[in-house]
C-alpha positions in Angstrom: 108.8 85.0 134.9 111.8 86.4 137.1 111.3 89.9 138.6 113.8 92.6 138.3 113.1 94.3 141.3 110.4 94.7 144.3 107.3 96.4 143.1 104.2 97.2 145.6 102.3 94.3 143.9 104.6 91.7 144.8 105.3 93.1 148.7 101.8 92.7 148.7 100.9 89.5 147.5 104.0 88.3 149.5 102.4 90.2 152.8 99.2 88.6 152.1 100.7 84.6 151.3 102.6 84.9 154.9 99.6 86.4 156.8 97.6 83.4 155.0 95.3 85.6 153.1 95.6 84.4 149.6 93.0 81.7 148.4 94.4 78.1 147.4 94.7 79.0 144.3 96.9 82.0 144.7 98.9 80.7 147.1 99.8 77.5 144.8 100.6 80.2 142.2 103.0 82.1 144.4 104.2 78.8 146.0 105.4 77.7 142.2 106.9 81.2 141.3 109.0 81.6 144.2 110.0 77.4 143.3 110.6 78.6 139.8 113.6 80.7 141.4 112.6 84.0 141.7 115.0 85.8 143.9 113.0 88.7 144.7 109.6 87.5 145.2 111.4 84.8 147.4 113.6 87.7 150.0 110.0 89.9 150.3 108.4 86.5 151.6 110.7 86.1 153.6 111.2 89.5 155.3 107.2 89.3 156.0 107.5 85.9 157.5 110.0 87.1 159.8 107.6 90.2 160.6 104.6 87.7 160.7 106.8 85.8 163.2 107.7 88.4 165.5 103.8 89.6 165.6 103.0 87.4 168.4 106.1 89.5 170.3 104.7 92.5 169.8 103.7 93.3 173.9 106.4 92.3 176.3 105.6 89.5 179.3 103.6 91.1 182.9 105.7 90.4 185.6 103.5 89.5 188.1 103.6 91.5 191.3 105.0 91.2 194.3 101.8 91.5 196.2 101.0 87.5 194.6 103.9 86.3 196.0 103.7 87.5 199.4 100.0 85.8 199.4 101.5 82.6 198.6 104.0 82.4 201.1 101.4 83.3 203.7 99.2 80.7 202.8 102.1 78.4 202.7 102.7 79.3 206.2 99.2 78.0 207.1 99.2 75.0 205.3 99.8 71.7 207.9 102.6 69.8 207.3 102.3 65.8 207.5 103.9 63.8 209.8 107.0 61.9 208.8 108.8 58.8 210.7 112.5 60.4 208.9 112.0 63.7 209.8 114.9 63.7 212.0 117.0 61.6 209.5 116.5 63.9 207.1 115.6 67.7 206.2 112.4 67.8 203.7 112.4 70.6 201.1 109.3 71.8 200.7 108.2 71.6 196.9 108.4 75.7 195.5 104.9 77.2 195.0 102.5 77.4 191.9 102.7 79.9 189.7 99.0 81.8 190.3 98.4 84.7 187.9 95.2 86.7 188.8 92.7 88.1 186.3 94.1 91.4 187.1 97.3 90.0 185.3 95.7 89.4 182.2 93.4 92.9 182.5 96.0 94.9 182.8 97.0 95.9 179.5 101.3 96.5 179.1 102.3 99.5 176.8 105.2 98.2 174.8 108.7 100.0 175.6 109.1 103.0 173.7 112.1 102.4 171.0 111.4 98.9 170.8 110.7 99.5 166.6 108.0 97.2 166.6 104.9 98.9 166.4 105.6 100.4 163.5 105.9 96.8 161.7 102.8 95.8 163.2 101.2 98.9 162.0 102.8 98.5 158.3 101.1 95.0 158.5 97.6 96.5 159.4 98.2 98.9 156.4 99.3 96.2 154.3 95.8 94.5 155.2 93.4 97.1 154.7 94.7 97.4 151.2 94.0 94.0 150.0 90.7 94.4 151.7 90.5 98.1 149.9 91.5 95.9 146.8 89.0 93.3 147.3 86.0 95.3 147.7 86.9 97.6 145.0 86.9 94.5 142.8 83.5 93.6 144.1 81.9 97.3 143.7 83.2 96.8 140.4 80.8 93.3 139.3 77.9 94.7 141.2 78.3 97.4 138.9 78.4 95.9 135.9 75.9 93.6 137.1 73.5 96.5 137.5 74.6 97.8 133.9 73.3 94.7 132.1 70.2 94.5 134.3 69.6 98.1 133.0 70.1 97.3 129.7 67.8 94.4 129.6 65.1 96.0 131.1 65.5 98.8 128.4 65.1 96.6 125.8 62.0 95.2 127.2 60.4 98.3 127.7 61.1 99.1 124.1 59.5 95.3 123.5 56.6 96.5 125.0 56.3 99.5 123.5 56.6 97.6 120.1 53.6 95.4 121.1 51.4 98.4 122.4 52.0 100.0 118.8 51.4 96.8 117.3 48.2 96.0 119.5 47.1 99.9 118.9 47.2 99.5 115.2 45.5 96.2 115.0 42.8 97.8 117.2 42.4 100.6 114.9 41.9 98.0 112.0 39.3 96.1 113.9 37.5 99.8 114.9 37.6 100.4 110.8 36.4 96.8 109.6 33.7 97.7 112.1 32.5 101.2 110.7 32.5 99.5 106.9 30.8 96.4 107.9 27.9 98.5 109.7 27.9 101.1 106.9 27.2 98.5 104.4 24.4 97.1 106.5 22.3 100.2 106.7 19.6 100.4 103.9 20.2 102.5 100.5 24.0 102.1 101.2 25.4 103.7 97.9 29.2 102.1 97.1 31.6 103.6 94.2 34.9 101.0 94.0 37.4 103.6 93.3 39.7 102.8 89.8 43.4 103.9 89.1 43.8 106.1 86.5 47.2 104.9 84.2 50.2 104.7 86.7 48.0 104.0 89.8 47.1 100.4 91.5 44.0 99.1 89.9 41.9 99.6 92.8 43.5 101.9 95.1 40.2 102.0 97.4 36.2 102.3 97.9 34.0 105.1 99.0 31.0 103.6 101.1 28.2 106.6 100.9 25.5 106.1 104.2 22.9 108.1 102.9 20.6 107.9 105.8 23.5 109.8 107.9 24.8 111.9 104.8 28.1 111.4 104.8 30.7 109.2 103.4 33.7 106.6 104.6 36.7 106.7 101.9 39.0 104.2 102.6 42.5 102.5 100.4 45.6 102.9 99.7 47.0 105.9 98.4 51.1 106.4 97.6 52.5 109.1 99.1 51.9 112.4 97.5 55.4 114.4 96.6 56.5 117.4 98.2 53.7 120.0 98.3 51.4 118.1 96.8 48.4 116.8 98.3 45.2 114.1 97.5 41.8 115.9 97.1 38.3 114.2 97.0 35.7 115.3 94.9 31.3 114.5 94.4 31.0 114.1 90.5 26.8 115.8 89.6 25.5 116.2 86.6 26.4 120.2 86.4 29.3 120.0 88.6 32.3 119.0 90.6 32.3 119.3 94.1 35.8 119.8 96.4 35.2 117.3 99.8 38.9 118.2 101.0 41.9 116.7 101.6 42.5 113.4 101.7 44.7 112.7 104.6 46.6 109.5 104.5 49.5 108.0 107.4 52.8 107.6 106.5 52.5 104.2 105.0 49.8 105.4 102.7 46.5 103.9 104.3 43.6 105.8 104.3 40.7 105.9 106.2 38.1 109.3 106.7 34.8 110.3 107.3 33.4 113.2 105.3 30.3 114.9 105.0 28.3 115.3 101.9 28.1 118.8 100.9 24.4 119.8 100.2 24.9 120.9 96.5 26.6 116.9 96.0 23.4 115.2 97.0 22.9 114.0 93.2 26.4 113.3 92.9 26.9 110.2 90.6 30.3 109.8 90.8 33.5 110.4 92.9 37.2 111.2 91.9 40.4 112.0 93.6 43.1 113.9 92.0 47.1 115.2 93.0 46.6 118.8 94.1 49.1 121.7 95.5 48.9 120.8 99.2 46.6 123.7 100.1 43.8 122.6 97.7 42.3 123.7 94.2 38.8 125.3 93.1 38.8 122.6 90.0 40.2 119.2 89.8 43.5 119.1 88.1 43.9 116.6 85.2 44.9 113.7 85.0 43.0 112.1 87.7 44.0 110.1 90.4 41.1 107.2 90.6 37.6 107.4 89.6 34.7 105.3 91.1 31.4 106.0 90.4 28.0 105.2 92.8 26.1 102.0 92.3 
């Protein structure tokens, strides 16, 4: 594609392709558009290889000083000549000294005349250079960057892995801790069990009450659906001349139950147990229809 006119990307690619800054690849690029015929990417390469060019200009030539010279001609004085057989025929020249520059030649830095106009190219060239380098690390700063955002995002999503399995492991722990109260409640002796039974629009067997009668209290445990807004599950001790309120029966979000409750000291006889759907701060009398029903082996 031909350019128009001279923008500041192309006098800086073209500063940076005569400095010999561009990588191999770019500078075959460039190479190809300028050989495609593009006028103006082809004049600002060449005015920078002109300034490139005259870099090496830039400080004008020491003259050396007169002081070297005189110490040469002395020491040319001392110097014996050699004896010739023709020196009368003819005159022998002797051969011009060597140029000798001192280190205090090359020390001694030379201010450039004042006027000259060409510090301020080799200054524009500086500036051209610490743009592309302004231009390159900005372009790094930029990958480590994003770099650091995916590293981030990785490590957030394993933290939430983690936290996943801890819930996980949690829970499965807590199921263990359960199977562990039931199985040593149904080892102790005179272990009373009522297998609780749905009542029409329940699951057949919602759950089991486990009564350890040596310790007086009961483990309820099942599956209970969650109760509807200000309602709530309430267990109850079935005896011959009445019904006894345990509480609440609270349940987790999924529905799973598992409590501990204490047998109340007028439910000692009780044959029987029952839950029923109550308002969520409780009843004095079960509320028809119930629940599930299970009564004591």
């Amino acid at each position: 594609m031909r350019h128009d006119r001279a923008t500041e990307e192309i006098r800086e690619l073209a500063a940076l392709y005569a400095l010999g800054s561009l990588t191999q690849h770019e500078a075959r690029s460039f190479e190809l558009h300028m050989q495609e015929g593009c006028p103006v990417c082809e004049e600002e390469f060449r005015k920078f290889e002109h300034i490139v060019a005259e870099i090496g200009f830039a400080v004008e030539e020491a003259e050396t000083p007169d002081y070297i010279r005189e110490l040469l001609l002395a020491r040319a004085e001392r110097e014996p000549q050699a004896p010739s057989n023709t020196a009368a025929a003819r005159k022998i020249e002797p051969e011009p000294p060597p140029r000798i520059f001192s280190s205090a030649t090359f020390a001694k830095p030379v201010k450039p005349k004042s006027g000259s106009g060409k510090s301020p190219i080799f200054a524009w060239i500086l500036s051209a250079i610490f743009a592309a380098l302004a231009i390159l690390a900005g372009y790094q700063w930029k990958l480590v960057r994003d770099a650091n955002t995916q590293l981030q995002a990785k490590a957030s999503a394993s933290l939430a892995d983690v936290g996943d399995l801890q819930k996980q492991l949690s829970a499965n722990n807590g199921k263990a801790g359960d199977l562990e109260h039931i199985l040593a409640a149904l080892a102790k002796p005179g272990t009373r069990i009522a297998r609780l039974t749905g009542q029409p629009g329940v699951p057949s067997a919602p759950g089991a009450m486990i009564w350890d009668t040596e310790q007086k209290r009961c483990l309820l445990f099942g599956f209970f659906a969650p109760a509807p807004e200000g309602k709530a599950y309430q267990l109850w001790f079935v005896t011959p001349t009445a019904r006894v309120s345990a509480g609440l029966v609270k349940n987790d979000p999924e529905g799973h139950a598992f409590i501990t409750v204490p047998v109340p000291g007028d439910a000692t006889d009780a044959a029987a147990v029952l839950v029923t759907l109550e308002p969520d701060n409780g009843s004095q009398i079960p509320t028809m229809p119930f629940y599930a029903l299970g009564r004591f082996n």
